[in-house]
C-alpha positions in Angstrom: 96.8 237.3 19.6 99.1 235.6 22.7 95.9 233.1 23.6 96.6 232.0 19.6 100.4 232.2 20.2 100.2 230.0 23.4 97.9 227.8 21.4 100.7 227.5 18.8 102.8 226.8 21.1 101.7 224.4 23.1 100.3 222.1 19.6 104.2 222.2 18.7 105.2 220.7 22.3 102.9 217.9 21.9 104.0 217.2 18.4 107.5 216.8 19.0 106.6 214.7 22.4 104.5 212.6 20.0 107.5 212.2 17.9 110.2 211.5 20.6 108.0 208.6 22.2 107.7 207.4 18.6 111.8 207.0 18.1 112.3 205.7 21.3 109.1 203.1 20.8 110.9 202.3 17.5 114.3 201.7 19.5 113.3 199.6 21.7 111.4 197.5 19.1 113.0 193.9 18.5 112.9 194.1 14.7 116.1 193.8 13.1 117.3 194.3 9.7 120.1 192.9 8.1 122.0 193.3 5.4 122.2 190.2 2.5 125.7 189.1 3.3 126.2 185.8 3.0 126.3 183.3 5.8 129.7 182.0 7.6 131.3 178.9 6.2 130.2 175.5 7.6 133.0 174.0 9.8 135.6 171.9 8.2 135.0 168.0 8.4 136.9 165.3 6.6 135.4 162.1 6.6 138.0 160.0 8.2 138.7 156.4 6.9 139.6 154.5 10.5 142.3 151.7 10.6 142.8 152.6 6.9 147.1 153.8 6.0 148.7 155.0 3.0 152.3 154.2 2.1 154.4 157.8 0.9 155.8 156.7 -2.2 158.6 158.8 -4.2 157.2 161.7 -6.0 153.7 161.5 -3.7 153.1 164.5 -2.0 150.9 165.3 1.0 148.6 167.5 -1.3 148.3 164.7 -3.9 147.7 161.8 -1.1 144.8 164.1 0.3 143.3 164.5 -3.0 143.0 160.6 -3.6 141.8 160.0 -0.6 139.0 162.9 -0.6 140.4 164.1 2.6 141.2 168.3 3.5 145.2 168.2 3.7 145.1 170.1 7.2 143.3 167.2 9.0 145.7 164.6 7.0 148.6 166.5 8.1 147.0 167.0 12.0 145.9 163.0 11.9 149.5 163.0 11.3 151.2 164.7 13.6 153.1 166.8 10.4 153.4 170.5 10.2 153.9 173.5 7.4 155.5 172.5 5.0 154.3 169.3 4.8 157.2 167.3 3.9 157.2 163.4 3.8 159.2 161.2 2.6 159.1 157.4 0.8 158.0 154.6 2.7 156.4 156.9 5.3 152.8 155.5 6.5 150.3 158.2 6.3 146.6 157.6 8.8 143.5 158.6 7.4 141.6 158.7 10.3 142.5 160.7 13.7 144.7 159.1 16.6 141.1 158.2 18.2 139.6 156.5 15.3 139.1 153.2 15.7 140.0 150.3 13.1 137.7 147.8 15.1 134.6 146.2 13.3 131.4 145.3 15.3 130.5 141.9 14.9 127.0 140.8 15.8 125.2 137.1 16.1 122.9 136.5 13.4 119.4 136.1 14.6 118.0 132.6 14.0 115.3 133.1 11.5 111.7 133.7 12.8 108.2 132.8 10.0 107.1 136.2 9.1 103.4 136.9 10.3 100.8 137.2 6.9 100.5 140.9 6.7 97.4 143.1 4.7 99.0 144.2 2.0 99.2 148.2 1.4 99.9 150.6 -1.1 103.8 151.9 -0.1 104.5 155.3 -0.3 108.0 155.9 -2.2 110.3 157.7 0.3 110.9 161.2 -0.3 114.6 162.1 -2.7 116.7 163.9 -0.4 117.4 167.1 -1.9 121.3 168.6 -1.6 122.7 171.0 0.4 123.4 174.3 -1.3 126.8 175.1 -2.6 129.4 176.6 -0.7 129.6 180.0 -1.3 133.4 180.7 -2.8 135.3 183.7 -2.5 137.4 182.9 -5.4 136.7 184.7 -9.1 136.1 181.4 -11.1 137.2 181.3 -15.4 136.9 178.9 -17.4 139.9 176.4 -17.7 139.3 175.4 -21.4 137.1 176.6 -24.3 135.6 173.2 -25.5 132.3 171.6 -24.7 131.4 169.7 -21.9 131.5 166.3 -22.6 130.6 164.6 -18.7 129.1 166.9 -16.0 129.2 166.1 -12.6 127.6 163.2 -10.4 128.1 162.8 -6.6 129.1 160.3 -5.2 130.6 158.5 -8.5 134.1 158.7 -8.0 134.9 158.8 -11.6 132.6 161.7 -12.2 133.5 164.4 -9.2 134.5 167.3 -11.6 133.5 168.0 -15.3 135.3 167.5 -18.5 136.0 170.0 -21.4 136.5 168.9 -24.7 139.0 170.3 -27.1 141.9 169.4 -29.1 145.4 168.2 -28.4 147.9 171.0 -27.4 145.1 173.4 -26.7 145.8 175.4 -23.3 144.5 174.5 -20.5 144.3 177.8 -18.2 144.1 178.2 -14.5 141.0 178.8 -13.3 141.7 180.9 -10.3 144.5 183.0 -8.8 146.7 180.2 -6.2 149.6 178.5 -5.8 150.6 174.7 -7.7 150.7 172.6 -4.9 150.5 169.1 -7.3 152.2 169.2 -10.3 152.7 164.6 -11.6 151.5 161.5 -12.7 150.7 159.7 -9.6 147.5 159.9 -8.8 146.2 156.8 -10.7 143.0 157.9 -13.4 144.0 161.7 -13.9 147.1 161.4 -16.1 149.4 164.0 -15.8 147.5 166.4 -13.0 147.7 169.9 -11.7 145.9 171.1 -8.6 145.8 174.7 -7.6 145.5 175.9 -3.9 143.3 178.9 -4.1 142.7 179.7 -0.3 143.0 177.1 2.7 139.6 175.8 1.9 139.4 176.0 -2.2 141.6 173.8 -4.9 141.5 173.3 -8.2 142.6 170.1 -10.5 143.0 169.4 -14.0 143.7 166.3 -15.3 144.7 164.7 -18.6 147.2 166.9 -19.9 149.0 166.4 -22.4 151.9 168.5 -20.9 152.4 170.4 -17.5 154.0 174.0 -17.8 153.9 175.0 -14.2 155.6 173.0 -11.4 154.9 172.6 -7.4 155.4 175.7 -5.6 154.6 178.3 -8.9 152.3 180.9 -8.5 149.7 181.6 -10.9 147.1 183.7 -12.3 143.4 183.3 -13.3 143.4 183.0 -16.9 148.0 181.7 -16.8 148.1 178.5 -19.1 149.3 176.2 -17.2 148.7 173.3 -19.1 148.5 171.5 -23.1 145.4 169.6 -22.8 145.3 165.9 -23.9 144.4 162.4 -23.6 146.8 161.0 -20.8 144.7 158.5 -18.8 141.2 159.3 -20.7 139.8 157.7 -23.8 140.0 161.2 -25.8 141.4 164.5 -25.8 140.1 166.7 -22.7 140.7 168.3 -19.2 139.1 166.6 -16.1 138.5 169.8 -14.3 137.7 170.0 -10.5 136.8 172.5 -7.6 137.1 171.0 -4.2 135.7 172.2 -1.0 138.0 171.6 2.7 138.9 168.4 0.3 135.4 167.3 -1.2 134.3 167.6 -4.7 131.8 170.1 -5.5 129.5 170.7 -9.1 131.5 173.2 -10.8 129.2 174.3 -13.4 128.1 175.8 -9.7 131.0 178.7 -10.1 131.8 178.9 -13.5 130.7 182.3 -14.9 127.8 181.4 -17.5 129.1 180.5 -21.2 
């Protein structure tokens, strides 16, 4: 009876050595597991437009000048040598590029023309499309900013075709599509007609063009879902709202965050 209670024993001792060598060969192992959070945010970069100015005009703001210019407004205003607020004024010149950009264009000496050697002709192999980055991901809780139709999605690249537009019918609302703050609220941005933009975040805004009226101004807060807007036909061949989502200042696709009709 104690030889089988040794015998117990002693099975139990090995087991749990077996075990503890286990865990600790597990710990030291250099698997890791993680989570499916999404990735960190690619570093801001605006493309910079060297030797290239802008003249502040009255009723421009920084915001707005950015926007035309495809430019994030914190490397504007850094190029610039302006701080929070970001207060200009009329007749100010504004550089798009950064105190070392360069406005100097290489010239070279044109070859003198050589008789090309008969080649074999061969089959060519069509180069390969590049295929696009994926989206951003976007903190912000994306709504629609009209009800109609899309009429024109997205294309990029064409500079009349960086957002989408809605369809609908004079006076009906035009809604902001995030929570943010107006940060352009005019007419001066030449093709949009009367224009809103929305700062969402320091990386995210909104715009929306063609209104028929503004009902917020520069400085409001807002709400996802507020109508800010009457849409309209101001600077567009028919009634709709241009609608954009820009990225640190570039356009993005945003059938790419609206929730799914």
């Amino acid at each position: 009876m104690e030889g089988a209670r040794r015998m117990m024993h002693s099975t139990i001792r090995v087991a749990m050595t077996a075990a503890c060598a286990f865990a600790l060969a597990a710990c030291g192992s250099s698997t890791v597991y993680r989570s499916n959070a999404p990735s960190a945010a690619p570093p801001r970069v605006s493309v910079p437009k060297p030797g290239q100015t802008v003249v502040v005009n009255r009723g421009d703001t920084l915001y707005g000048i950015a926007f035309r210019n495809g430019i994030d407004v914190r490397d504007l205003a850094s190029w610039n040598g302006i701080g929070p607020p970001y207060t200009i004024y009329p007749g100010q010149h504004l550089k798009l590029y950064s105190k070392g950009g360069s406005s100097t264009v290489a010239t070279t000496t044109p070859a003198k023309p050589t008789t090309p050697k008969p080649t074999t002709p061969r089959p060519v192999t069509p180069a390969p499309r590049p295929v696009p980055p994926p989206p951003a991901a976007s903190p912000i809780a994306w709504t629609w900013p009209a009800n109609g139709p899309i009429l024109n999605g997205y294309v990029a690249g064409e500079p009349t075709k960086q957002g989408i537009d809605i369809g609908g019918g004079s006076g009906d609302p035009v809604r902001a599509a995030g929570d943010g703050v107006v940060v352009y609220s005019g007419a001066g941005l030449v093709g949009y007609g009367e224009l809103i933009i929305i700062k969402h975040n320091d990386a995210w805004l909104s715009a929306y063009g063609h209104n028929r009226k503004r009902l917020v101004n520069e400085g409001q807060i807002v709400k996802a879902g507020q109508q800010i807007a009457e849409l309209g036909r101001t600077g567009a061949a028919r009634e709709m709202v241009h609608f954009e989502i820009r990225y640190n200042g570039k356009p993005v696709d945003p059938q790419f965050y609206l929730p799914k009709r």
